[in-house]
C-alpha positions as CSV (number, residue, x, y, z in Angstrom):
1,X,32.9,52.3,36.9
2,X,35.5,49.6,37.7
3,X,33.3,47.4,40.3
4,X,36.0,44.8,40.7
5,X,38.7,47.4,41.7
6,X,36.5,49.1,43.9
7,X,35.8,45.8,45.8
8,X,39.4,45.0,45.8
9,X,40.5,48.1,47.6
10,X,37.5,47.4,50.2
11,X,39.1,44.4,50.8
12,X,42.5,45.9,51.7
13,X,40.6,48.9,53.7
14,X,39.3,45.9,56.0
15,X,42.7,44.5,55.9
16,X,44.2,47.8,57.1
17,X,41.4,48.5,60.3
18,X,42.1,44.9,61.0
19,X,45.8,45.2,61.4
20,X,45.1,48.3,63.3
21,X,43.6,46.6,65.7
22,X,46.3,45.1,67.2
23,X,47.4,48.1,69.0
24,X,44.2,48.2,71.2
25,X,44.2,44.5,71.8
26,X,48.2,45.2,72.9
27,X,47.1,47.9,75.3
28,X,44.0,45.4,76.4
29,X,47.0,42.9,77.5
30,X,49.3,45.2,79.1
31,X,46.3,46.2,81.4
32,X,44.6,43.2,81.7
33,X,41.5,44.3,80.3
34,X,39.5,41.3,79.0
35,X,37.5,43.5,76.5
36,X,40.4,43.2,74.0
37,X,38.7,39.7,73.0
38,X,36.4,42.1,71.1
39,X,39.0,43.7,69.1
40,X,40.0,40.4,68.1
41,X,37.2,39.0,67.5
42,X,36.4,41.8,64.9
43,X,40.8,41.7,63.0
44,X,39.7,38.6,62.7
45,X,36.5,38.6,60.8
46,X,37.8,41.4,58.7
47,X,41.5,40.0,58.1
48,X,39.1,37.1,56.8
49,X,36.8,39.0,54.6
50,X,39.2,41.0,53.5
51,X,41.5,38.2,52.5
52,X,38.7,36.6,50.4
53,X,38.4,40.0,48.7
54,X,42.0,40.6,47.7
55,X,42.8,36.7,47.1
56,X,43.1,38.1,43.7
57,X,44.2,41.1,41.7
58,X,42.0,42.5,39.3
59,X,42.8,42.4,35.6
60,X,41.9,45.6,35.0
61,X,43.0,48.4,37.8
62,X,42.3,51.5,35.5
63,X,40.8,53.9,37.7
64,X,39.1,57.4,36.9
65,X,38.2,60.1,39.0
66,X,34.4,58.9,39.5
67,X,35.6,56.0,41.0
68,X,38.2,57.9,43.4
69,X,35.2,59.7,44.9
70,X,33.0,56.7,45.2
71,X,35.5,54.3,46.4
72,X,36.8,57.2,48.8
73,X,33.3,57.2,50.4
74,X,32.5,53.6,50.2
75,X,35.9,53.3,52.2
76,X,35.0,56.0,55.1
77,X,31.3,53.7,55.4
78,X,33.4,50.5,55.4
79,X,35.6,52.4,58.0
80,X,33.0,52.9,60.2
81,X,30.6,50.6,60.4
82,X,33.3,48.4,61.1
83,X,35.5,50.6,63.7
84,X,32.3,50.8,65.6
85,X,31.9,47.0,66.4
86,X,34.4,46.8,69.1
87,X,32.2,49.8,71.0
88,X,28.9,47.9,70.5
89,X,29.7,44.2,70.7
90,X,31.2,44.8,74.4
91,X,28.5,46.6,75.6
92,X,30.5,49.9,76.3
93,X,28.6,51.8,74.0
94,X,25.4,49.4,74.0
95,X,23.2,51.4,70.8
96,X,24.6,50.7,67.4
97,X,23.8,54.0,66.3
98,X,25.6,55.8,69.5
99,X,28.5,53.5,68.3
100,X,28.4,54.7,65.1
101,X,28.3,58.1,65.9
102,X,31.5,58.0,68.0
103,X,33.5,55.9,65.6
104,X,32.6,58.6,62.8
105,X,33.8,61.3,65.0
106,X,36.8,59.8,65.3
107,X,37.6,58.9,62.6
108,X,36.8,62.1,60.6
109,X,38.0,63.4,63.6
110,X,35.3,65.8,64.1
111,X,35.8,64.9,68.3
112,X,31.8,65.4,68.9
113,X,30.4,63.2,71.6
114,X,27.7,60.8,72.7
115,X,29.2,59.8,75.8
116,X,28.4,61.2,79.2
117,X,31.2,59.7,81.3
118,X,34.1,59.3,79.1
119,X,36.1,58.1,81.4
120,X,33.8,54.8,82.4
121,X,35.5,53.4,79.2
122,X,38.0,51.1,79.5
123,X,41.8,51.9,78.6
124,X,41.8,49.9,75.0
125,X,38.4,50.7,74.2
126,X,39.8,54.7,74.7
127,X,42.7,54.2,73.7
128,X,40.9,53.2,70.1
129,X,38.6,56.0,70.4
130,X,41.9,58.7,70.2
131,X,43.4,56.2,67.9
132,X,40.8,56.4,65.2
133,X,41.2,60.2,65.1
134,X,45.0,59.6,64.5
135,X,43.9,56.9,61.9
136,X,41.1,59.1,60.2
137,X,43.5,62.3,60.4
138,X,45.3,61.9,57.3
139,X,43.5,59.4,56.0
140,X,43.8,55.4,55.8
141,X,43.6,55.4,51.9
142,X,47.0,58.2,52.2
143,X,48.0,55.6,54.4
144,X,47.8,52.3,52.3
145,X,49.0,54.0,49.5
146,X,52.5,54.7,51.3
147,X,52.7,51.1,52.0
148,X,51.0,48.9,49.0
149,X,51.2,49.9,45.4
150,X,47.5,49.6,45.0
151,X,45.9,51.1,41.6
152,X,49.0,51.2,38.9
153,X,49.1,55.0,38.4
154,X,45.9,56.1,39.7
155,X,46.5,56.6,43.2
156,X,46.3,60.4,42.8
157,X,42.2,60.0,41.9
158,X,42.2,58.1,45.6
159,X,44.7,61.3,47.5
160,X,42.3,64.1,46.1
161,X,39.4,62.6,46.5
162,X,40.4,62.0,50.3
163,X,43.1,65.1,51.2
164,X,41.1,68.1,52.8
165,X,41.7,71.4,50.5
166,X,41.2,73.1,47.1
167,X,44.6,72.4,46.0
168,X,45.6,68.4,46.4
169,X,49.1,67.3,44.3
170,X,52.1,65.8,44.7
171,X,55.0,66.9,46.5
172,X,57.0,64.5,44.5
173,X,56.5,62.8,41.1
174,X,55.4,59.7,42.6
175,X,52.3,59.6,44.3
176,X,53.7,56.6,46.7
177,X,56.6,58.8,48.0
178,X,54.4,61.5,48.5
179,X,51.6,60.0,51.0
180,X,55.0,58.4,52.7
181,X,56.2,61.9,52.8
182,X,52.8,63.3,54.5
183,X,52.9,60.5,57.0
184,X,56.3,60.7,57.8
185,X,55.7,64.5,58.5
186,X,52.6,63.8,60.0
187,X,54.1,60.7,62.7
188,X,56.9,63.3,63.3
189,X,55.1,65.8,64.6
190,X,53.0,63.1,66.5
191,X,56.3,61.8,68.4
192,X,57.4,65.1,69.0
193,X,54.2,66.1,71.2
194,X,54.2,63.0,73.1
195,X,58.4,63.7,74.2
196,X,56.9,67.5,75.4
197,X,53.6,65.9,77.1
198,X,56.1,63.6,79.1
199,X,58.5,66.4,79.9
200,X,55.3,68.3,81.2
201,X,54.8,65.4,83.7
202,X,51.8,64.1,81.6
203,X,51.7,59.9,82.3
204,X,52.5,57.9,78.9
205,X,48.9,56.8,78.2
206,X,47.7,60.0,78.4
207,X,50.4,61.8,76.5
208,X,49.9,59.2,73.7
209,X,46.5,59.7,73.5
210,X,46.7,63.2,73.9
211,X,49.0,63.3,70.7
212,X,46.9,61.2,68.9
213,X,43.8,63.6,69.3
214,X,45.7,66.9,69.2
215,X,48.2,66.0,65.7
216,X,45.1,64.5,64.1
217,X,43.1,68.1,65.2
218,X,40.7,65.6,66.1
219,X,40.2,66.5,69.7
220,X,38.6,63.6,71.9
221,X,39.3,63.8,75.5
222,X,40.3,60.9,77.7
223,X,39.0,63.0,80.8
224,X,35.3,64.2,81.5
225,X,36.8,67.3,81.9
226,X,38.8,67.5,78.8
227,X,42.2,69.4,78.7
228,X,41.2,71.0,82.1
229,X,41.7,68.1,83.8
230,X,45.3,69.4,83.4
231,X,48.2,71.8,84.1
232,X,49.1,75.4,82.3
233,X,52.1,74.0,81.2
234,X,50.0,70.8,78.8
235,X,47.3,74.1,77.8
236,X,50.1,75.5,76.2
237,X,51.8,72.7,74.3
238,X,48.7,71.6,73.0
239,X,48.1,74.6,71.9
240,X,51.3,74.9,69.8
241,X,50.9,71.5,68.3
242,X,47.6,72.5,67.3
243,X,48.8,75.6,65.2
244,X,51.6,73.4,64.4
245,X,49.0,70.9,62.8
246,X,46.7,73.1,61.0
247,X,49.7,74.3,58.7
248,X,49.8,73.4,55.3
249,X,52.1,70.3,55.1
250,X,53.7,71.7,52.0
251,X,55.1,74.3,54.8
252,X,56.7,71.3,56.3
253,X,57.8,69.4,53.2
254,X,60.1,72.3,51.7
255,X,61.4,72.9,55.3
256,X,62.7,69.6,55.0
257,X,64.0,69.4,51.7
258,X,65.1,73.4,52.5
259,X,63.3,75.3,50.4
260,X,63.0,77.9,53.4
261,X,62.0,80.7,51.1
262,X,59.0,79.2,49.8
263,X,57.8,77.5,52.9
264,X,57.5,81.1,54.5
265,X,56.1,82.9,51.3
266,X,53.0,80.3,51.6
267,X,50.1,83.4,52.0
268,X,47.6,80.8,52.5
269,X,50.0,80.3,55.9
270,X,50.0,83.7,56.5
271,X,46.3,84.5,56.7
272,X,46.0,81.8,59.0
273,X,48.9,83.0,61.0
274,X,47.0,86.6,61.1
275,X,43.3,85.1,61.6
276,X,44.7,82.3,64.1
277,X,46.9,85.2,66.6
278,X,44.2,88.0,65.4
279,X,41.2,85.7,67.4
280,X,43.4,85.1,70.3
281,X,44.2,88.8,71.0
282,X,40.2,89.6,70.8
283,X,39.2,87.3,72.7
284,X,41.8,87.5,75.3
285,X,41.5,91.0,75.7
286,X,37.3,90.3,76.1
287,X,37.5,87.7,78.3
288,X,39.6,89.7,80.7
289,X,37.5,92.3,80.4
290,X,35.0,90.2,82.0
291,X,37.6,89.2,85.0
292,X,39.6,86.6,83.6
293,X,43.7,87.3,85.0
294,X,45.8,87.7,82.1
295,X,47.5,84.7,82.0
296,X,44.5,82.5,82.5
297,X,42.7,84.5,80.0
298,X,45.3,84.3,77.0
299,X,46.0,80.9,77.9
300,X,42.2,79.9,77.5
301,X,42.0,82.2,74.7
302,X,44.4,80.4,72.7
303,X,43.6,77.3,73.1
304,X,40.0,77.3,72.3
305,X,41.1,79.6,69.2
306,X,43.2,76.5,68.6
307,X,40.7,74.0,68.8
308,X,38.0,75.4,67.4
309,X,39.9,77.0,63.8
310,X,41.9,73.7,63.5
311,X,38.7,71.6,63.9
312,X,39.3,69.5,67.7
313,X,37.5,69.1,70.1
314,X,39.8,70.2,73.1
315,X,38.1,72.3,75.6
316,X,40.1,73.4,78.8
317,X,36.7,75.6,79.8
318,X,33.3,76.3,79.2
319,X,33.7,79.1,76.7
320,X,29.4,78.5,76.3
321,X,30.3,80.9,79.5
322,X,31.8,83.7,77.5
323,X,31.2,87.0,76.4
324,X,29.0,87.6,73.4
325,X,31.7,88.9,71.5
326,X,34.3,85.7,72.2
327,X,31.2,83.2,71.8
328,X,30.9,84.9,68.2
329,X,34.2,85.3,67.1
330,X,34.6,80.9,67.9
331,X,31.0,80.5,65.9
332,X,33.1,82.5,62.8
333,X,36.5,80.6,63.4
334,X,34.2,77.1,62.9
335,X,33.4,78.3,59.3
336,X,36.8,79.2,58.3
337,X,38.9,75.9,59.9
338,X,42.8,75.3,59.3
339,X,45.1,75.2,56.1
340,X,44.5,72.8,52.9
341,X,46.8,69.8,53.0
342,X,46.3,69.7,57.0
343,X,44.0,67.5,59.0
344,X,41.5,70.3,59.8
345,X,38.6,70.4,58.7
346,X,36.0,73.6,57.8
347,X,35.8,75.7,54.3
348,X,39.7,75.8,54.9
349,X,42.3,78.8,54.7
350,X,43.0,78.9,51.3
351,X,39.3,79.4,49.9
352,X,38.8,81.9,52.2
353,X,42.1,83.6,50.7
354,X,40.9,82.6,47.3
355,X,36.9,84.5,48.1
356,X,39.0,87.5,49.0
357,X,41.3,87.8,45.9
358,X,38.0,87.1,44.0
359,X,36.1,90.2,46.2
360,X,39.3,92.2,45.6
361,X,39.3,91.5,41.9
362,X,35.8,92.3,41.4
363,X,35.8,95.6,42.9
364,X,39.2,96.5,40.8
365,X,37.0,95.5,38.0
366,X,34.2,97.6,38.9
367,X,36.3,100.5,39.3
368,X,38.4,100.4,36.1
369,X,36.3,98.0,33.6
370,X,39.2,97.4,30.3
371,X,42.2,96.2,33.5
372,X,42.5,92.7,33.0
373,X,43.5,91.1,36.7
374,X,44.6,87.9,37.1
375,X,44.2,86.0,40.5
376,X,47.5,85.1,41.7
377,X,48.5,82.8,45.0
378,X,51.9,82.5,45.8
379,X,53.0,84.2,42.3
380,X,51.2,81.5,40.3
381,X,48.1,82.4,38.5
382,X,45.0,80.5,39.9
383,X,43.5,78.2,36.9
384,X,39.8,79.0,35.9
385,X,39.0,75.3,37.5
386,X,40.1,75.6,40.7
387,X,38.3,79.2,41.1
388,X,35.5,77.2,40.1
389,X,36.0,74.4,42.5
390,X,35.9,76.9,45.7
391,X,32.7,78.6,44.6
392,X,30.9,75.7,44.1
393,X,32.2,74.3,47.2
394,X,30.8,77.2,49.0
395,X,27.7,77.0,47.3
396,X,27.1,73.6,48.3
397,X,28.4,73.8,51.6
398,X,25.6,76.7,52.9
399,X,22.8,74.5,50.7
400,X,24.0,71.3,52.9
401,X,24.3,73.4,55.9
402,X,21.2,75.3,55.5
403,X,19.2,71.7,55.2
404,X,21.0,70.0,58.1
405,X,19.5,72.5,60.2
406,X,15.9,71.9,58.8
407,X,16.4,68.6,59.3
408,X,17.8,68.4,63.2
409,X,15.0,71.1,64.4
410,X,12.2,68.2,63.7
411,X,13.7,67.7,67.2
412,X,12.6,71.1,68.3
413,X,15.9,72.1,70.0
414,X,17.0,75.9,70.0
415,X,18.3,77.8,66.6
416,X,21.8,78.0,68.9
417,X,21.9,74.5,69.5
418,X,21.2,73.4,65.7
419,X,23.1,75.6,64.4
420,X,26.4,75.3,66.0
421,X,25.7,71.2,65.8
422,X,25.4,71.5,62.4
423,X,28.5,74.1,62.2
424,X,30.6,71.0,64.5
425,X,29.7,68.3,62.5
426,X,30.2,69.9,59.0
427,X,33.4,71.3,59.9
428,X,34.7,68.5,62.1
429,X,35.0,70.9,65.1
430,X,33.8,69.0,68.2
431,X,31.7,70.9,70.6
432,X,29.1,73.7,70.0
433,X,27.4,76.2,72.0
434,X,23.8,75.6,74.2
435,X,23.2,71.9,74.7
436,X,26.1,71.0,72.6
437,X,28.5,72.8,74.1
438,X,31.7,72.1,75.7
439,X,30.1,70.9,79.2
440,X,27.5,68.3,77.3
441,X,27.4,66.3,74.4
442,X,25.4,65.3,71.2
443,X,23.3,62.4,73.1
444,X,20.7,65.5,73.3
445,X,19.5,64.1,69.4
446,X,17.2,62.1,68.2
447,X,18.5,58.9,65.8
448,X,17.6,60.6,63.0
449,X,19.2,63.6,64.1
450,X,22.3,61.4,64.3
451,X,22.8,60.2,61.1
452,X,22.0,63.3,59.6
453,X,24.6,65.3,61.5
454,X,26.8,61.5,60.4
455,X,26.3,62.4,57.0
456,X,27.4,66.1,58.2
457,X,30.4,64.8,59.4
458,X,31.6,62.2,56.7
459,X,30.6,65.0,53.9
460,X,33.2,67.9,55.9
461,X,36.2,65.3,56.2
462,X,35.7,64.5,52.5
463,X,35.1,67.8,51.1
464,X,31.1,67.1,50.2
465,X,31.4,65.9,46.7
466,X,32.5,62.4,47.1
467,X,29.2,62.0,49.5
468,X,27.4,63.7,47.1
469,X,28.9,61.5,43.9
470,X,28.0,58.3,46.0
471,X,24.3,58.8,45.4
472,X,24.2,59.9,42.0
473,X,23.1,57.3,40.0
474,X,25.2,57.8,36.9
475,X,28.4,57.3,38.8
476,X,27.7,53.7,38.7
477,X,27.3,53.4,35.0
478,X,30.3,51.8,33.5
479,X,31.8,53.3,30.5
């Protein structure tokens, strides 16, 4: 374990959130909020700190995959307990543990709530809210590592361990260029909303935040109400920004270099394209069933499909109101989430692709014994490690899931409640169903309940195992 370089790329995680900063004390000014001496106070500090920490270069910046996973997690705790500060040291959020809580929604950009009146906050502490889900969307290591060369060579170990999906790589040889190319994409698509938000009559503020929350697929609302504070006409483009985000980026990346062919031969985009369209039409046709118009009913339909598969937290009703059927088709779409290489969290498209070439293959095998079938995904055979890799995933996803919800009912809250908070938290959804639902929020918990369903939300956004590899005691053993 290579303690000094770990330590060094702390320091530049603290330079980073500090620099971030800015941006809310900027919108503090322009309103003339006097709570933006709090974001200062705390860029400060950490510009400090973080200086004394990357005064120097370390000697040795050889970096293996152990310590990609622990100095990914160390980085999302660092993250946090200092993106919280601003929320606790003005009093806006006045428990340290509440002000945890939020900041690790945002910035895993799970868009679960503590607060009851959202919009009590003031315009930069909100506007830092929505910014930390645009922050913790693709990631603040992807992010330094398109600006400062940082680990000579080893910046992949740092991208995997931090990238959502089975199946992290480069898009071009050098890892640099590549998280440039992901946040080009990803700012892109951000600027893009925001130009249809203001054409839709949505004011600036709101439109930026609104991109922020929705490109991220993080979700948090800048209205108690949510996205129904708002017209038809906003429903419906977040709606297509949201499928737009939880697309592979590879999709986007050969568009743009014109590889047209491959992007639209991506089956991993296609089952999402089925499952995605395939929940809309059921539910749609359920909800009106009920007595929903049409119109009202698809428009709903789609974007709580929306939400809920790409992991936000939008919520333009109270779909706890629905039929059985709908309420159970959103419970399934918060296991399965968006593609790999997107910002969504949950077990993720491709797994789910890879489980049913794997159910597929077994039967095939079970029918003719001596055929030999290899498990293919866009024409290339799948390596043994990567099958691997998803069925261990799934195994300890259900084993943390399964223990979450032990844990929480100490509370003695209903099954429903527990198990959809759990279901939010690990798959960086947002809202549940009962008391966590899309009319309330997670204040329901006790502390301990908290940090649990913390832990929930940190382990989803990293993909469990650098969480896991944080507290095992052999990861800190130098070799």
């Amino acid at each position: 374990m290579n303690i000094t370089m770990i330590v060094y790329l702390l320091g530049w995680i603290l330079n980073t959130v500090a620099a971030l900063m800015l941006l809310p004390i900027s919108v503090s000014i322009y309103y003339g909020e006097g709570h933006g001496k709090y974001f200062l106070l705390c860029s400060l500090s950490m510009f400090a700190v973080g200086w004394l920490l990357t005064k120097k270069r370390p000697k040795n910046t050889r970096f293996y995959a152990k310590d990609g996973l622990v100095m990914t997690a160390l980085s999302w705790l660092l993250l946090s307990a200092t993106g919280c500060l601003p929320f606790y040291l003005s009093g806006e959020i006045p428990s340290y543990t509440n002000a945890l809580f939020e900041c690790i929604s945002g910035f895993t950009t799970t868009g679960a709530s503590i607060l009851h009146d959202v919009e009590a906050l003031s315009r930069c502490m909100m506007f830092w809210r929505c910014f930390m889900q645009w922050i913790g969307g693709m990631g603040v290591l992807v992010f330094m590592l398109a600006v400062i060369p940082l680990t000579g060579g080893q910046d992949l170990y740092l991208m995997r361990a931090e990238s959502p999906g089975p199946q992290v790589g480069k898009l071009v040889p050098k890892v640099r260029k590549t998280a440039y190319y992901l946040y080009a994409i990803y700012f892109a698509l951000t600027v893009l909303q925001i130009l249809c938000l203001l054409v839709a009559k949505m004011p600036l503020y709101d439109a930026v935040c609104t991109a922020f929350t929705t490109t991220s697929t993080g979700g948090f609302g800048i209205k108690n109400a949510s996205l129904g504070a708002y017209s038809p006409a906003i429903h419906y483009i977040v709606t297509i920004f949201l499928y737009l985000s939880g697309l592979n980026y590879n999709f986007y990346f050969f568009l743009w270099i014109h590889r047209f062919r491959d992007a639209f031969s991506i089956q991993e985009i296609k089952l999402y394209s089925l499952i995605f369209f395939g929940a809309v039409a059921v539910i749609t046709l359920d909800v009106v069933r009920f007595g929903y118009p049409l119109e009202v009913g698809f428009r709903h339909s789609a974007l709580q499909v929306g939400s809920i598969m790409t992991t936000a937290g939008f919520s333009s009703v109270n779909f706890d109101m629905w039929p059985a059927l709908s309420k159970n088709v959103i419970v399934l779409l918060m296991f399965v989430g968006g593609c790999a290489g997107s910002t969504c969290g949950g077990i993720k498209v491709s797994r789910i692709l890879i489980y049913l070439k794997t159910v597929k293959k077994e039967i095939a095998h079970l029918c003719h014994p001596r055929n030999v079938k290899i498990i293919k995904i866009d024409g290339k055979a799948l390596p043994h490690d990567v099958l691997r890799s998803a069925n261990i995933f799934l195994i300890v996803y259900v084993l943390i899931f399964t223990l979450s919800v032990l844990l929480i009912s100490v509370d003695q809250l209903d099954l429903v409640t527990n198990f959809t908070a759990v279901a939010s938290a690990l798959g960086n959804i947002g809202p549940g169903l009962s008391l966590v639902g899309p009319s309330s929020n997670f204040d329901v918990f006790s502390s301990f309940s908290k940090y649990v369903l913390m832990f929930d939300m940190l382990a989803g956004r990293l993909e469990l195992f650098p969480m896991l590899v944080l507290f095992t005691p052999t990861a800190w053993k130098k070799q």
